[in-house]
N, C-alpha and C positions, 0 to 999 in steps of 0.2 A: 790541492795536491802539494801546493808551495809546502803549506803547513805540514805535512807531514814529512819532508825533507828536512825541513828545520828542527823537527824535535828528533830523527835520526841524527843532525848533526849536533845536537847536542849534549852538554855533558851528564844529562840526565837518564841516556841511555847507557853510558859508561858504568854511573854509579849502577843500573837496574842488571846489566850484564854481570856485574861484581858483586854484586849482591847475590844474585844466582848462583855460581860458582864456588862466592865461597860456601853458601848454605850446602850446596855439594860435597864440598869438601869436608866440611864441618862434620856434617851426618855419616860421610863414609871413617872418617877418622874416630868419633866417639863411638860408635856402634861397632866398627870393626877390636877397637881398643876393649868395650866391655866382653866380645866374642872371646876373647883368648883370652883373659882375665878369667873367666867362667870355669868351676870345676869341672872335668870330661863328666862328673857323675849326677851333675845339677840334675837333671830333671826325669832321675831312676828315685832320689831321696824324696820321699813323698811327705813327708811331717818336718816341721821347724825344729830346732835343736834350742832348746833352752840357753839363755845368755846371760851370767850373773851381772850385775850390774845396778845403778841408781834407777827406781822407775818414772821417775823426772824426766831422765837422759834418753831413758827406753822408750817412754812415748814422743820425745821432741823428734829423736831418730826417725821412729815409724810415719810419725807428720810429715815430716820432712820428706821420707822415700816415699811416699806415696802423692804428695803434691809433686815430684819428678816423675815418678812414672805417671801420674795423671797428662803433664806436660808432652814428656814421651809418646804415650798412646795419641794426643792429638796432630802429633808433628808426624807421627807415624800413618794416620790416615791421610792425612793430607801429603805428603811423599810419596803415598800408595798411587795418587791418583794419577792417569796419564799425563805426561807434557811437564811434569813437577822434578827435581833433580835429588839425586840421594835412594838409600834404600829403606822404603817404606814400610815390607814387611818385616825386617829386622827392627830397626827403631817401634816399629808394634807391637814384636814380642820381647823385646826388654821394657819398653813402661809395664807391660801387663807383668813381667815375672815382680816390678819393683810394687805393683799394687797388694794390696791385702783383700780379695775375694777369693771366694771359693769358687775352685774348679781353674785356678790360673796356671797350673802348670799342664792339666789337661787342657786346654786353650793353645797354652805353646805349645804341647809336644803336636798337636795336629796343625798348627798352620807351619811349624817347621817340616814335618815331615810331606809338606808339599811340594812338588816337583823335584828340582834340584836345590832348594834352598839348604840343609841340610847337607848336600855333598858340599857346596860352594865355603859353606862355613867352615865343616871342616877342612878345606883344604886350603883355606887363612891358618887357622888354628896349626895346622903342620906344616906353614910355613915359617911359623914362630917356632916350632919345638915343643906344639903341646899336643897331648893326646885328645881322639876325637871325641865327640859330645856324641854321648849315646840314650837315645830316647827308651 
C-alpha cells in the first residue's frame, strides 16, 4: 500500500495528469478550429474540383494529407473510447474527410448525422459567425 502512495506523491503523476489535459485540450482546439474553417457546403459537393498546379507538389500535398488524416482517424478511435479525453467522433470524421477513399464523405455525413453531433457542431460554427454545415 506504501507504494502506491509514493507514486501518487510523485511527480510522475503530475506529468500523467498534464499530459491528459493537455491532449484534451489539444484535440478540442484543432478539431474545433478545422470545424469552422469548413465550407457550410463541404459535404453537399460530391466530386473534387480540379487544381492547376505542379504534379510533383500535387502529389507531395495528397501524401502528405493523407498520412494526417491516416493519423487523425487513429487518434480519433482511440478518443472514441470511454475514459479517453477530447472528442473522438469528430477527430474521426476529419482524418476520414482528409483520407482519399471512396465513399468518405458518405462515411461522414452518417456518423455526423448521429445523435446531436451535428446540432453541437453547428452551434461552435455560429458561435464564430459561420453558417451551418449541411449534410
Amino acid at each position: 500500500m506504501a507504494e502506491w502512495l509514493d507514486w501518487l506523491a510523485s511527480p510522475r503523476l503530475l506529468w500523467l495528469v498534464g499530459g491528459y489535459l493537455a491532449s484534451a485540450v489539444l484535440s478540442l482546439g484543432l478539431a474545433g478550429a478545422v470545424v469552422v474553417l469548413l465550407p457550410a457546403e463541404y459535404f453537399r459537393n460530391a466530386g473534387r474540383r480540379p487544381r492547376p498546379g505542379r504534379p510533383a507538389v500535387s502529389l507531395a500535398g495528397r501524401i502528405a494529407r493523407n498520412l494526417i488524416g491516416v493519423v487523425l482517424v487513429a487518434a480519433g478511435v482511440i478518443l472514441a473510447l470511454p475514459g479517453m479525453p477530447g472528442q473522438g467522433l469528430v477527430t474521426l470524421v476529419l482524418g476520414l474527410m482528409l483520407l482519399d477513399i471512396p465513399g468518405r464523405r458518405r462515411l461522414a455525413r452518417r456518423l455526423l448525422g448521429r445523435g446531436a453531433v451535428l446540432s453541437r457542431l453547428n452551434r461552435l460554427r455560429a458561435r464564430f459567425g459561420r453558417p451551418p454545415l449541411r449534410l
